[in-house]
ROTILO-11655 format. One record per residue (C-alpha): residue number from 1; residue in one letter; x, y, z. Coordinates in pm, 1 decimal, decimal comma. Example, Ala and Ser with C-alpha at 12.3 -4.5 7.8 and 13.67 -1.06 7.14 Angstrom:
2
1_a_1230,0_-450,0_780,0
2_s_1367,0_-106,0_714,0
This chain:
330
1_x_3940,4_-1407,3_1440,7
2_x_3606,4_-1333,2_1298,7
3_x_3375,4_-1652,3_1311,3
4_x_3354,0_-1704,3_936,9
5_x_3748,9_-1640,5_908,1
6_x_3680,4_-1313,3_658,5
7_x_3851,4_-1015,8_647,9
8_x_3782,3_-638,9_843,0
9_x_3633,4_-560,6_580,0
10_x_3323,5_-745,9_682,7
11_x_3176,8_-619,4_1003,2
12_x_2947,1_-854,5_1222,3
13_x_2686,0_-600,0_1092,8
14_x_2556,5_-706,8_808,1
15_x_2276,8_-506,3_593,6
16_x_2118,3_-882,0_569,8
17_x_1925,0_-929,3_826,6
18_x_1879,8_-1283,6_736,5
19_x_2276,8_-1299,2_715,5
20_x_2307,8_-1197,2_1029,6
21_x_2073,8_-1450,6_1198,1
22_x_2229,7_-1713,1_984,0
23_x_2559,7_-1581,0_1133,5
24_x_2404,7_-1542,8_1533,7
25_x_2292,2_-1960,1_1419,4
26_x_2621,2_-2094,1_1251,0
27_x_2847,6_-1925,3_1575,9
28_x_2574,0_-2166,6_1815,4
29_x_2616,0_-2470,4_1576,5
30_x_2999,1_-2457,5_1538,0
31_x_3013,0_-2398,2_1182,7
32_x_3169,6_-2116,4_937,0
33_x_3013,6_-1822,5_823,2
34_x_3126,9_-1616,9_540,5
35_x_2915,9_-1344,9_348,9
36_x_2990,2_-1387,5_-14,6
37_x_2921,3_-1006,3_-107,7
38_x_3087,9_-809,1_147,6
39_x_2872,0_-595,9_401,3
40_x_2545,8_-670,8_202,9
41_x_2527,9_-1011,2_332,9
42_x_2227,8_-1089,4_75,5
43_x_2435,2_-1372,7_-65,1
44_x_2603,7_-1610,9_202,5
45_x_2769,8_-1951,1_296,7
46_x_2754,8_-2185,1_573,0
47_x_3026,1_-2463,3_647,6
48_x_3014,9_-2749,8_872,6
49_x_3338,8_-2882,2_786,6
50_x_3294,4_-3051,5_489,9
51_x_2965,3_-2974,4_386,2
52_x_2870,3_-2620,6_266,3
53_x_2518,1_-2467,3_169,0
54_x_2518,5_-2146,3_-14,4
55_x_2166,6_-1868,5_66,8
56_x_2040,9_-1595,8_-79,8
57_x_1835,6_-1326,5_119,5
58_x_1695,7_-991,9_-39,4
59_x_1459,4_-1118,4_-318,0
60_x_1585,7_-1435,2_-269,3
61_x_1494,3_-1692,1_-39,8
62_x_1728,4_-1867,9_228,2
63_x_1488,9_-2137,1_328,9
64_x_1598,3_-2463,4_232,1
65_x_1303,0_-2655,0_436,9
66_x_1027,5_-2506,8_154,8
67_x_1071,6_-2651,2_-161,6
68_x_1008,1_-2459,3_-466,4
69_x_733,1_-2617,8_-567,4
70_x_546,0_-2542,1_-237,1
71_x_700,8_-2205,0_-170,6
72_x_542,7_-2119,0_-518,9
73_x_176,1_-2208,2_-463,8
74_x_207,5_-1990,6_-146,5
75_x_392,0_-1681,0_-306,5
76_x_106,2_-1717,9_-547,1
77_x_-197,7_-1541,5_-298,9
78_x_-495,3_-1712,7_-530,4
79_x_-334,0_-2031,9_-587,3
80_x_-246,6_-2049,8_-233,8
81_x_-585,9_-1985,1_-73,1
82_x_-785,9_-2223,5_-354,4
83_x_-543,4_-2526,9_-234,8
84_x_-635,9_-2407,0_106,8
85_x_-1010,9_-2467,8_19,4
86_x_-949,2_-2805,0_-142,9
87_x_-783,9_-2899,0_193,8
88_x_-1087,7_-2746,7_383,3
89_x_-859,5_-2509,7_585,9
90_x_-1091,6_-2216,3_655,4
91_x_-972,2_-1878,7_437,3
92_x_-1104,8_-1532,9_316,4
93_x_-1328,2_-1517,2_6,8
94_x_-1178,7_-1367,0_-267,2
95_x_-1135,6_-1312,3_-644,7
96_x_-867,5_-1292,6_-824,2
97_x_-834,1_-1028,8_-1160,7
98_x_-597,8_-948,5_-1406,0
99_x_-437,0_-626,7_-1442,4
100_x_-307,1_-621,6_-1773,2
101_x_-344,0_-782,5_-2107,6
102_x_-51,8_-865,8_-2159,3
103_x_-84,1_-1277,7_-2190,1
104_x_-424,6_-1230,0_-2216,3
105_x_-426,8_-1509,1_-2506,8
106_x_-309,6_-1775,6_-2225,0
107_x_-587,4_-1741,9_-2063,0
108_x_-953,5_-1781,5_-1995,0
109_x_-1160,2_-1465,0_-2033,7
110_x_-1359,6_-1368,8_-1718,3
111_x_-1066,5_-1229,3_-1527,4
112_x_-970,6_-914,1_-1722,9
113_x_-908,1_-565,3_-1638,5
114_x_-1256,4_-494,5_-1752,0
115_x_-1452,3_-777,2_-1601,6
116_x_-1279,0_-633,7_-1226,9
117_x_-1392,7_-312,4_-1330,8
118_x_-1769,1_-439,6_-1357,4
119_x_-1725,7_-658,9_-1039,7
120_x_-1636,1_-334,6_-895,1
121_x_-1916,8_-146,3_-1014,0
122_x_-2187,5_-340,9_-830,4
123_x_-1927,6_-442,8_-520,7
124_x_-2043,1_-399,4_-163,6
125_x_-1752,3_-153,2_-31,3
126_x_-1500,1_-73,0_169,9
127_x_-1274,9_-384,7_-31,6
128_x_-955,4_-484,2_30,5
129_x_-735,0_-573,4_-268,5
130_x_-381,2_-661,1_-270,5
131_x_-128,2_-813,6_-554,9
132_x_-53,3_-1162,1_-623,8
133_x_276,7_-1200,9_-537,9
134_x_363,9_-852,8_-334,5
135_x_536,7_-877,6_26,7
136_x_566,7_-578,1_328,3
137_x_192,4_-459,2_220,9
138_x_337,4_-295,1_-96,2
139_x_-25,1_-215,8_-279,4
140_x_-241,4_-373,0_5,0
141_x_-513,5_-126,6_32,4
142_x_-854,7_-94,0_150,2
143_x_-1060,3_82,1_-147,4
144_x_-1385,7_249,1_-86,7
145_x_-1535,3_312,0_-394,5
146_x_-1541,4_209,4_-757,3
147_x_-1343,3_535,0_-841,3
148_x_-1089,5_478,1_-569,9
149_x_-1081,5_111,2_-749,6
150_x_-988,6_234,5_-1054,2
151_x_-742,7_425,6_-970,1
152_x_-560,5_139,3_-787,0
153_x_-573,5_-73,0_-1100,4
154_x_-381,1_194,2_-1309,8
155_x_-124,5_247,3_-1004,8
156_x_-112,9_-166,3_-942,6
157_x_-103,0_-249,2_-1308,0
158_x_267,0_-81,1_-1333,5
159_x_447,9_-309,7_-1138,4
160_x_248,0_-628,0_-1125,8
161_x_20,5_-866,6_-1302,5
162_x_-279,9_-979,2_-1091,3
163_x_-489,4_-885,6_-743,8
164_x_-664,7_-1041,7_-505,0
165_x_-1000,6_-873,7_-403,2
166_x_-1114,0_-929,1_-98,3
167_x_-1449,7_-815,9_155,6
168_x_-1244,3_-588,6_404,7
169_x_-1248,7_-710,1_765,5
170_x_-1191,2_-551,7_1091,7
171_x_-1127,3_-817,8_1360,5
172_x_-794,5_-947,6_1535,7
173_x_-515,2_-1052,6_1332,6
174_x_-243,4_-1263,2_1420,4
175_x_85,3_-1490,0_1292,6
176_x_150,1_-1810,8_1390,8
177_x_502,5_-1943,2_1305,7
178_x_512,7_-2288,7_1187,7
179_x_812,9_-2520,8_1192,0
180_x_855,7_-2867,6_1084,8
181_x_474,6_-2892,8_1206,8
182_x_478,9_-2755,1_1550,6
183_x_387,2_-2373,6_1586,7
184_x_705,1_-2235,5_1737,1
185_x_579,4_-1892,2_1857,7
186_x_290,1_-1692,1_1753,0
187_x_156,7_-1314,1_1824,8
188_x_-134,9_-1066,3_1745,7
189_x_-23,1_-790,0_1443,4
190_x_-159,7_-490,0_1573,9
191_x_-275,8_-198,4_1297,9
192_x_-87,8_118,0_1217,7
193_x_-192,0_423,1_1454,1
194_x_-134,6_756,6_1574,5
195_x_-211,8_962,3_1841,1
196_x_-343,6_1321,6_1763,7
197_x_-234,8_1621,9_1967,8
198_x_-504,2_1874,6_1832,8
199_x_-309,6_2060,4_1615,5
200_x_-158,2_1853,3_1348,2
201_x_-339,4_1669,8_1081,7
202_x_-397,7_1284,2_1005,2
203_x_-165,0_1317,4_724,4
204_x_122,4_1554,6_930,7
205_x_110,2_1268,3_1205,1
206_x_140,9_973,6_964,7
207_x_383,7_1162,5_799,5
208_x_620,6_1143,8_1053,5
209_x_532,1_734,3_1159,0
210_x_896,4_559,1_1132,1
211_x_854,8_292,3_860,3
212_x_1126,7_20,0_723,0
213_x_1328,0_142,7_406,2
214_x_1106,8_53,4_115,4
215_x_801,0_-17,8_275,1
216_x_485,0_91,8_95,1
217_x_353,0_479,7_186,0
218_x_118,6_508,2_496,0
219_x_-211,4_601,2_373,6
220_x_-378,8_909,8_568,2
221_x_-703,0_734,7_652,7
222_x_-818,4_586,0_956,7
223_x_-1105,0_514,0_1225,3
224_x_-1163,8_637,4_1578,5
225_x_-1233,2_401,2_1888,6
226_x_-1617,7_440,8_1697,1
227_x_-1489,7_316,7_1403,0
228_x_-1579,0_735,1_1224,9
229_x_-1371,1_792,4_939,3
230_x_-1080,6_1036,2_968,9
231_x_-950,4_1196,1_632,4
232_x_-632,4_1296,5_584,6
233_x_-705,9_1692,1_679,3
234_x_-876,6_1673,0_955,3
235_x_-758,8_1707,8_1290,0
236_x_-706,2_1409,9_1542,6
237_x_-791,2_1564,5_1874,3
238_x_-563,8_1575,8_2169,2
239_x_-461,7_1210,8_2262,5
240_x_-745,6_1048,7_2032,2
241_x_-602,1_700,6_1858,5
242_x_-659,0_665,1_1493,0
243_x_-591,9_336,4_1360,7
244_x_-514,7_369,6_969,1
245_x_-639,0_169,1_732,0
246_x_-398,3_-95,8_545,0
247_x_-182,8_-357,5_661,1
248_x_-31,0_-464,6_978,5
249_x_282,2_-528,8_894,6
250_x_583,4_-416,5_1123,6
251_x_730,6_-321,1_776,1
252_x_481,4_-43,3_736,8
253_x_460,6_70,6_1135,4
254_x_238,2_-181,5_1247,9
255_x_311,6_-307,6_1578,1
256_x_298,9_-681,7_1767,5
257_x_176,0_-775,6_2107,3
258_x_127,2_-1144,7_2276,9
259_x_466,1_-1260,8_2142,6
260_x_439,4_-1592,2_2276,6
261_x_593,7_-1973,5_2266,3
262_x_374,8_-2188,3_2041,6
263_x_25,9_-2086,4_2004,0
264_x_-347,5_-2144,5_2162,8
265_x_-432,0_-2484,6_2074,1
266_x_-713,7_-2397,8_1796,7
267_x_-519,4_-2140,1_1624,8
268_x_-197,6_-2378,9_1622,3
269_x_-405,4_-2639,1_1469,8
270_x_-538,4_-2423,5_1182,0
271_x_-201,3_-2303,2_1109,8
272_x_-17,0_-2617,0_1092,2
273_x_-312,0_-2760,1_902,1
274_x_-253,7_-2490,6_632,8
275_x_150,6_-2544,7_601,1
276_x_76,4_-2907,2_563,2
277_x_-179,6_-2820,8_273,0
278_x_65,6_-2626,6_91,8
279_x_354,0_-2875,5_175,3
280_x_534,1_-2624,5_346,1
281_x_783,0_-2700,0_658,7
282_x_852,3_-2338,4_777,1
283_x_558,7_-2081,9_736,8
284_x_419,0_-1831,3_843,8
285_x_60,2_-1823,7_890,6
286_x_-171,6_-1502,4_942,4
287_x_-515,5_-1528,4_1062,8
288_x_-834,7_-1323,1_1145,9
289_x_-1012,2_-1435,4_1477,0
290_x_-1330,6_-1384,3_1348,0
291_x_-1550,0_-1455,7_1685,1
292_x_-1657,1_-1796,6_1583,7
293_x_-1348,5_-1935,5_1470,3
294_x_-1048,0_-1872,4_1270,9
295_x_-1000,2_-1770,6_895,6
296_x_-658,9_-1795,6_749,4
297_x_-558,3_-1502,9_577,0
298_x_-239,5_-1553,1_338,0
299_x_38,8_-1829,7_448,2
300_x_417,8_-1684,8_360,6
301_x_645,3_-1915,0_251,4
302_x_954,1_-1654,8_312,6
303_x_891,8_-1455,1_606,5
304_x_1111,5_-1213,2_770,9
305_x_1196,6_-1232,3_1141,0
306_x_1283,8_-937,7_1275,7
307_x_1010,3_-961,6_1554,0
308_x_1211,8_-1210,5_1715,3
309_x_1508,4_-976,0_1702,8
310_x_1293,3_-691,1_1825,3
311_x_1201,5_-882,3_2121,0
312_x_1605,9_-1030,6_2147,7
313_x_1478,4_-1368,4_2117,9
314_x_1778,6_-1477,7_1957,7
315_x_1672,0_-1825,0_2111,8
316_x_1401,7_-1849,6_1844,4
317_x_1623,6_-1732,2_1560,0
318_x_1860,6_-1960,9_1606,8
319_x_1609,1_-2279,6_1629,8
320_x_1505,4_-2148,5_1294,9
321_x_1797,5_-2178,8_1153,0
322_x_1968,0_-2481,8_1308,9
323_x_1681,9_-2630,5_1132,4
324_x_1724,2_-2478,1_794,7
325_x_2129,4_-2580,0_819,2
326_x_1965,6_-2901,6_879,8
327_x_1783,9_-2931,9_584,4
328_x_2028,6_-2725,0_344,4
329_x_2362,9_-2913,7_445,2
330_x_2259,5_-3286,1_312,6
């Protein structure tokens, strides 16, 4: 018998990846597990007996220890770094412009299509801009001209509202995973890259980098060991590592190294310092390591896990999620 009791029909391999953690948790607890939409698993139940807590994964989110109210300031990418500064948690300078009109009568001016256009006239590039609310790196970009800016804001502008402009840094980033105020694990994101072979180009070997389903297109940019710019026809030679340009995200290729119980005392502290500002009690918390201290990046108030799976520590997972049955079956 299946531990949730369903039928065949739904296979311990669910599309959710979040359903099957929460599955992996509930058989460790003791309780039921049933997916409420077959082998999608994006919609999903819990029983302890007589308690029952219903999630929702996908664009959904199945954390029941962040309460809306917090888990909005931090989807929000300007609202969550000007809290930060009010708490004086170190973060990233940026500012935040409008995409579109539409609404424009809600607001104050300043913060228009036309006023980022301006700021991008005179800006001191490369920049790094990403949207509001995005997730996976969808539209996080490094931009290296006022051209190449406007062309993002037509592209951006047909799916979301708002960006974030940021200076563009290169230094060493890295997640720390907060729960209930301890950092559980942490690790260092490292950047998209390929290796050339001297006979394809940047944008034949990016081509053929293994991505998630529906994460955002590699860009055929990068740097050399020298930090040179490679464009996307030129060709890599034999065994030379180009690092592209963009996020880190394992959602778009990037990679993770250092995975690692808790977190070095400094960078724990900053990280639990900025859940607590938000009000969050599960985050997780990118940072740059900029030499001379820290500088949080964005905190994520729903973040995927599959690291933890990558690296079968199933003995993470389900700590996560003992705690969020914890908090969802009240």
């Amino acid at each position: 018998m299946p531990i949730d009791g369903a039928s065949p029909l739904q296979p311990m391999h669910l599309l959710s990846a979040q359903a099957r953690y929460a599955r992996r948790a509930a058989e460790a607890c003791g309780y039921a597990f049933r997916s409420l939409d077959g082998v999608d698993g994006y919609l999903f139940e819990v029983r302890d007996g007589t308690r029952v807590a219903t999630f929702a994964a996908g664009a959904g989110t199945p954390y029941a220890l962040n309460d809306a109210r917090s888990a909005s300031i931090a989807r929000d990418k300007a609202f969550c770094a000007q809290v930060l500064r009010q708490a004086n948690v170190p973060v990233l300078p940026g500012e935040m412009f409008f995409v579109t009109k539409r609404w424009s009568q809600m607001r104050s001016p300043g913060r228009e299509p036309e006023d980022a256009r301006r700021c991008a006239a005179t800006a001191v590039y490369p920049l790094f801009c990403k949207p509001l609310s995005a997730s996976n790196g969808l539209y996080a970009e490094v931009i290296e001209n006022a051209d190449a800016f406007d062309d993002y804001l037509s592209r951006v502008s047909a799916e979301h509202f708002a960006i974030l402009v940021q200076p563009f840094v290169r230094a060493p980033e890295f997640r720390v995973f907060v729960l209930n105020e301890r950092a559980l694990f942490s690790y260092q994101k490292t950047p998209t890259s390929v290796i050339g072979d001297g006979q394809r180009t940047l944008q034949e070997l990016v081509s053929v980098v293994p991505r998630d389903a529906g994460a955002p297109a590699l860009k055929a940019r990068g740097r050399d060991a020298e930090g040179h710019l490679i464009s996307a026809t030129e060709i890599p030679f034999a065994r030379q590592e180009i690092v592209l340009e963009g996020p880190a995200n394992r959602a778009a290729g990037g990679g993770v190294s250092g995975l690692r119980d808790g977190a070095p005392d400094a960078m724990g502290a900053l990280a639990i310092d900025a859940a607590r500002a938000i009000g969050l009690s599960l985050a997780a918390v990118d940072l740059f390591d900029l030499g001379d201290g820290y500088s949080v990046i964005e905190v994520n108030s729903n973040p995927m896990i599959a690291t933890l799976e990558d690296a079968d520590r199933w003995d993470l997972i389900v700590e996560i999620w003992r705690a969020n049955f914890d908090a969802a079956l009240r």
